[in-house]
N, C-alpha and C positions, 0 to 999 in steps of 0.2 A: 168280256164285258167290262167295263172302264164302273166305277165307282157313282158318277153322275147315272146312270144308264141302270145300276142297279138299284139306287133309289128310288130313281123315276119307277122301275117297274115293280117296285112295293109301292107307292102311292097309287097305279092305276090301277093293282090290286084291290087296294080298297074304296077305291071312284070310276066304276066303270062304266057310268055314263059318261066319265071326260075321257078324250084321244088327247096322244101324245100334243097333239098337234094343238090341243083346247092349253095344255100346259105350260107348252113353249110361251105361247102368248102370254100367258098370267106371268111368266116367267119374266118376258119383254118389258111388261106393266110395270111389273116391280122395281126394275132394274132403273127404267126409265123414272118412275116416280121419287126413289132412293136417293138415285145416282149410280148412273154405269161404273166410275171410278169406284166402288165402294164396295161392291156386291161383285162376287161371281155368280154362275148358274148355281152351282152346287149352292152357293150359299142362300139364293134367289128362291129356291126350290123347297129348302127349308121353312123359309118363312112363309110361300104359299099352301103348303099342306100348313102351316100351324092355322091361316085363316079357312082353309078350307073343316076344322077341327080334326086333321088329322094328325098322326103320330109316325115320324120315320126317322131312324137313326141308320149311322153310317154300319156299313156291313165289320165284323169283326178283324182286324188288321192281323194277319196271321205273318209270321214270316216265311222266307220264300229262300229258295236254294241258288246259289249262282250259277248253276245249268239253265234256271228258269229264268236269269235276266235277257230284256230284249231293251234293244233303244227304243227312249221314247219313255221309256217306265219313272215313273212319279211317287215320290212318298215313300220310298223301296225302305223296309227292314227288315237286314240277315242280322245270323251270327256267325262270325268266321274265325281265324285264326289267322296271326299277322306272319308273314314270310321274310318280309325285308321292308324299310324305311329308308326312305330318300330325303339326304339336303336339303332342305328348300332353296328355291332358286329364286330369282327376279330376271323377268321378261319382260320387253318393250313389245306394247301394240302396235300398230299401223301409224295411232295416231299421234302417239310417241308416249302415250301414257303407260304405268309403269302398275305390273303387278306380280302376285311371289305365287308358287306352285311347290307344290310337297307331292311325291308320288307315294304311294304306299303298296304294296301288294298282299291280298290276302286269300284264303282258300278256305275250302269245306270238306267234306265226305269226298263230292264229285267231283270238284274243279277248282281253278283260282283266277283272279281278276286283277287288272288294276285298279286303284283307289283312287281319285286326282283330288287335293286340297286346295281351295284357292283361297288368297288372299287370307283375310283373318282366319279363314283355316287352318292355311300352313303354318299359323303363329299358338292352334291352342295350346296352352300349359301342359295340356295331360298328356299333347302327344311325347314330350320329355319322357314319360316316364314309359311311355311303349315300347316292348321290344321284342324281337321275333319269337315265337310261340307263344303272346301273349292270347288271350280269347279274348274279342271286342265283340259289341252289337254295334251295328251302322245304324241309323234314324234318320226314315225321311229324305234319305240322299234321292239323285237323280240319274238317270243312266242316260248315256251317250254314248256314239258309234266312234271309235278310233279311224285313226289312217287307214287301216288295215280291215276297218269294218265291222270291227270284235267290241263289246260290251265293256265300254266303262265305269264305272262309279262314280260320281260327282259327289263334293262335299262342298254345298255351297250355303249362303247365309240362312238358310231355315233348316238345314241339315247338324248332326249333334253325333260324337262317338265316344263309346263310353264302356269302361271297362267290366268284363261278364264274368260274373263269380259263381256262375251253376257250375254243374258237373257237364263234361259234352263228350258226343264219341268223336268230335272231330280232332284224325290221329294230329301225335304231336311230330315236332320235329324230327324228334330221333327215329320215328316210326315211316318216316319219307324220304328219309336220305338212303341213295343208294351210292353202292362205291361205282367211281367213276367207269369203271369194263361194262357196267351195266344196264350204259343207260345208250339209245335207239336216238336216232336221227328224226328233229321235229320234236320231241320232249323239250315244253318250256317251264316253265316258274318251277322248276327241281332243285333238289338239295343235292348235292355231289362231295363225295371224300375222296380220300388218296393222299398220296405222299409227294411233298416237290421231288421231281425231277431235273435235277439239273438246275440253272442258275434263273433268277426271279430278272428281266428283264423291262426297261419303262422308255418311254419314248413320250415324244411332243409332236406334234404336226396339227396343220393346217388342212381341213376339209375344201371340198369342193363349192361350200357356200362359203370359204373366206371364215369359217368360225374354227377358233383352235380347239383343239383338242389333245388326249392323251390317254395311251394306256400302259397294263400292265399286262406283259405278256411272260409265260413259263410253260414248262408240261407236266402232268401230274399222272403218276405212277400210279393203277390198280391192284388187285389183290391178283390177277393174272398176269402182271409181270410188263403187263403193255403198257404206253407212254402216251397220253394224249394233249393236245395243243392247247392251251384255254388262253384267250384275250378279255381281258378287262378293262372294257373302252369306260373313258369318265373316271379312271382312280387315276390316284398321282403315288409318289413316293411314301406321303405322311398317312398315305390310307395301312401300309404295312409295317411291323417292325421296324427297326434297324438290326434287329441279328436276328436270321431265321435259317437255323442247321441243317447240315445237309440231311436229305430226307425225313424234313419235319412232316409230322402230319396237317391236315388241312379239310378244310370245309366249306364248301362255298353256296349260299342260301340264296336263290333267284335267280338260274342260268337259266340257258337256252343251248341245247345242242344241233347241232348241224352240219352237213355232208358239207366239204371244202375241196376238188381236185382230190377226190377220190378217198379221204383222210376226216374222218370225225373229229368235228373241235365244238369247244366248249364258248359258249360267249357269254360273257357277263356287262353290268352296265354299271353309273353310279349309286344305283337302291341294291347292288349285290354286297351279302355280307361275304366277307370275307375272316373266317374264322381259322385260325394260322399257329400252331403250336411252336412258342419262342422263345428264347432266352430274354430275360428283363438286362442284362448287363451283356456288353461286350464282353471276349475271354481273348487273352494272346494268341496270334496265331503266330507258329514256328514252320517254317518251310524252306524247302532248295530249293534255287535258284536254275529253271531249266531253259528257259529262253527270255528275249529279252526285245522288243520288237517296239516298234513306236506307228501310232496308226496317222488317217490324212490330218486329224486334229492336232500331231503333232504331241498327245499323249502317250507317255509311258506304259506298254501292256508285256507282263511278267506272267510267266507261266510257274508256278511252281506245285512240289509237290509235299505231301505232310508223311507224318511218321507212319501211319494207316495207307502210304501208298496213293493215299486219292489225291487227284490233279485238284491243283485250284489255279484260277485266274486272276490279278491285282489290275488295275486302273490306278497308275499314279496320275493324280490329278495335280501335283505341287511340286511333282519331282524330286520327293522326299527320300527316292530312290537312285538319286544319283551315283553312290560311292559301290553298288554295289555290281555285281560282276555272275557271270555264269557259274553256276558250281558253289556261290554261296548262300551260306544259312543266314535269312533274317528272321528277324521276332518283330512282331508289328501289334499294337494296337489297335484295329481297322475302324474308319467312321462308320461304313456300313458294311455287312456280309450277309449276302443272301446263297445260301445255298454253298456251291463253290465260287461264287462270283464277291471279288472281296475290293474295297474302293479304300484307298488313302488318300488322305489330303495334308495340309499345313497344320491340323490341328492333330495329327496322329503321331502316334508314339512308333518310331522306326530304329531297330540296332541290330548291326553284326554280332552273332554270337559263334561258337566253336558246338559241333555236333555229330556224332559218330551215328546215332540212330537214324538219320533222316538217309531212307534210300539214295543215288547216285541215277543219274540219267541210265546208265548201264544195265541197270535193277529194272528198269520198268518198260522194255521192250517187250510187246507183244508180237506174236508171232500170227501171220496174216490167218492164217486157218482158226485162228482161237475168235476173232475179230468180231463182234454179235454188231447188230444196227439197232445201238440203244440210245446213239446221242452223245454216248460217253468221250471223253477226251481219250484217244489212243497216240505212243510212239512206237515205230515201226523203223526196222532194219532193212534194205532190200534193195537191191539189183535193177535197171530200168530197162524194161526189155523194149518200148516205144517210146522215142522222143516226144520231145511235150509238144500239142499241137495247139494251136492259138483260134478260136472263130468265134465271130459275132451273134449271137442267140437274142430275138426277140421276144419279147413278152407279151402277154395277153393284152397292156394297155400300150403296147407300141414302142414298149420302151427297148433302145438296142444295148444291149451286156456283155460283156469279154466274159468266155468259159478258155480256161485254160487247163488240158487233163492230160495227164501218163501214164503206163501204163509198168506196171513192178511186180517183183515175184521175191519172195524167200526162199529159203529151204522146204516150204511148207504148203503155199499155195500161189496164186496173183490176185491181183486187186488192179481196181481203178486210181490213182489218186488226181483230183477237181479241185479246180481254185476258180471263184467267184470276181471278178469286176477289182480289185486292189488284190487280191491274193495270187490273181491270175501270174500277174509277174516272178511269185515266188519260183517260177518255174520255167521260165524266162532262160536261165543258165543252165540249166541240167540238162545232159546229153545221155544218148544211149551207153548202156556197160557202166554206167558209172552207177558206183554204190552210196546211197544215200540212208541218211537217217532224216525222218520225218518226224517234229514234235508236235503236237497239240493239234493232231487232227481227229472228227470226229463221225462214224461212222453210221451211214442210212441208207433205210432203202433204196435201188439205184431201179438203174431199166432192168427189167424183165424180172423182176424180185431178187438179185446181187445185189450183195452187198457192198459199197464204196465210200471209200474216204474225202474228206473235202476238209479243205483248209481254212483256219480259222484266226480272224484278226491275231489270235495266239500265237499261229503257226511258226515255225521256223523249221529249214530246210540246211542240212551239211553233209559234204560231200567228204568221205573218206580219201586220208591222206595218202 
């Protein structure tokens, strides 16, 4: 029963010689004599019970749980807890006029919701000072139906948020986050941990409406030891660090999981926090020299490895790596390093040094049987029992790809090794019986649950002399 509807039926409580119907009209009257602009019903209503000498106040405004919102709901106040805060942005209408939108997301006991802020909304002062697990009351907002049909929150010019200093049982963050092994396909607005896996990846591109875009793509390691995918569409570069170690921990506030070609990933948007354990300062990084390969952009990509044995990856971008050569030890200064993935440019600090501790390409051959499908950069020793075969593989959006794969064995076991569209050719020259060393390849699930290696803008391929 709507608010009009429950007043009217405490007034004909106490006028039961008039029908709804006697009401309506006095209602009509008023409005008409007032002015329509001026008066709603509700407010219509009030004044005819005061002539009628009667007495009706609005029913008691209780608040309400966000299970209970539907579209269409009026005057709505919870009290929730904030999950994540979004940008504000500025959008052009139809008509070309221009306004700003703040997203927010927030949750309770049962459930969580989006927020939408418009215009002077997105601007108030106090949202500065909000920030995830903070407790807020909503006032007065309005609900509306998403793309998808699901209950929004409106905060629009009669609407007010304002920060809630009771006690509440609504859990807090830390009591929502689960580590990432744990969480089910279809779970959205979660809290997710774990540790980087492997190197913090960003890209730019152009959607299919002509609007650019960008994310941040990596995989994030559980407490079972498994690797999962996570995209971060709408973050850029300045949204993370510049130095984040390898297998820093991590946190991320506002995702959404779901099934992908058989594989759970993680998807985040621009109102995802991203909370990132990191060094405030660049450290030297000292490393050998194990390959040296240059990609179609015509940059510099260096494989090398550190005194702990872990591979790392370089991106010269300035070519500040010109003097140096396979087999030597640089020191670098790096603009950015995520993970193992380390970037130099014009403003980095680069020098040859002398070093007995840093492993030798020789040291760090793994043996096929040892080989796990974690993502990890492996090199490999081994024998080519199938020459390389070359074919054209389509993709689900039409698109046609060179796969080029062989097939090798050590003392130990066989494997696959695959090269992708530009890597394909690393294998172009290798013939059967010939014995190769294979660097910076890294190994994943293949067909039938084998294990196989695939080659990596990294990669480099040598044939024993």
């Amino acid at each position: 029963m709507s608010e009009f509807d429950a007043l009217l039926t405490k007034l004909l409580e106490q006028k039961p010689d008039l029908t709804r119907s006697d009401i309506e009209n006095l209602i009509a009257q008023k409005k008409e004599k007032i002015g329509a602009g001026y008066l709603t019903d509700q407010g219509a209503l009030f004044l005819v019970a005061s002539d009628l000498g009667l007495a009706i106040s609005e029913p008691a405004k209780t608040e309400i749980g966000i299970k209970d919102l539907y579209s269409g709901a009026k005057e709505v106040t919870l009290q929730t807890r904030v999950l994540n805060v979004s940008p504000k942005r500025q959008f052009s209408r139809k008509d070309g006029s221009q306004f700003l939108l703040r997203n927010m997301t927030v949750y309770d006991n049962d459930s969580s919701v989006t927020v939408k802020l418009w215009d002077e909304k997105a601007n108030l002062p106090e949202m500065a000072d909000i920030k995830p697990g903070d407790l807020i009351k909503i006032i007065k907002a309005y609900v509306k139906s998403d793309l998808n049909g699901e209950p929004t929150i409106n905060i629009g010019s009669g609407s007010s948020i304002e920060r809630a200093t009771n006690e509440s049982k609504i859990p807090s963050l830390e009591s929502r986050t689960k580590d990432v092994s744990e969480i089910a396909d279809g779970e959205k607005n979660i809290i997710v941990s774990g540790t980087i896996d492997g190197n913090i990846g960003y890209s730019e591109f152009t959607n299919s409406r002509g609007t650019p875009g960008s994310a941040l793509r990596f995989r994030m390691k559980g407490k079972d030891g498994r690797s999962t995918r996570i995209v971060i569409w709408n973050k850029t570069e300045a949204d993370i660090p510049k130095v984040v170690p390898p297998a820093a921990k991590i946190r991320l506030l506002g995702v959404k999981a779901r099934m992908n070609q058989q594989e759970l990933e993680v998807h985040g948007n621009e109102s995802t926090v991203i909370d990132l354990e990191a060094d405030q300062e660049v450290q030297p990084v000292i490393l050998r020299v194990l390959s040296i390969v240059k990609n179609e952009n015509g940059q510099k990509m260096i494989l090398g490895v550190n005194k702990e044995k872990q591979l790392l990856n370089i991106v010269d971008a300035a070519d500040v790596t010109a003097a140096f050569g396979q087999g030597d030890v640089l020191e670098c200064m790096p603009s950015k390093l995520y993970g193992s993935n380390i970037t130099v440019d014009s403003e980095s600090f680069v020098r040859k040094i002398e070093s007995d501790d840093i492993p030798q390409l020789g040291d760090l051959r793994t043996k096929i049987v040892d080989i796990k499908p974690d993502n990890n950069y492996y090199c490999i020793e081994a024998i080519i029992l199938r020459p390389p075969e070359r074919r054209n593989v389509q993709t689900k959006s039409g698109e046609s790809i060179t796969l080029s794969e062989m097939y090798v064995e050590d003392d130990t076991a066989q494997i696959w090794v695959k090269g992708w569209r530009n890597q394909a050719r690393l294998l172009d020259e290798c013939s059967i019986g010939e014995i190769v060393t294979v660097v910076g390849v890294v190994a994943k699930p293949g067909l039938e649950g084998r294990t196989e290696l695939f080659l990596t803008p990294f990669s480099t391929i040598k044939k024993r002399n």
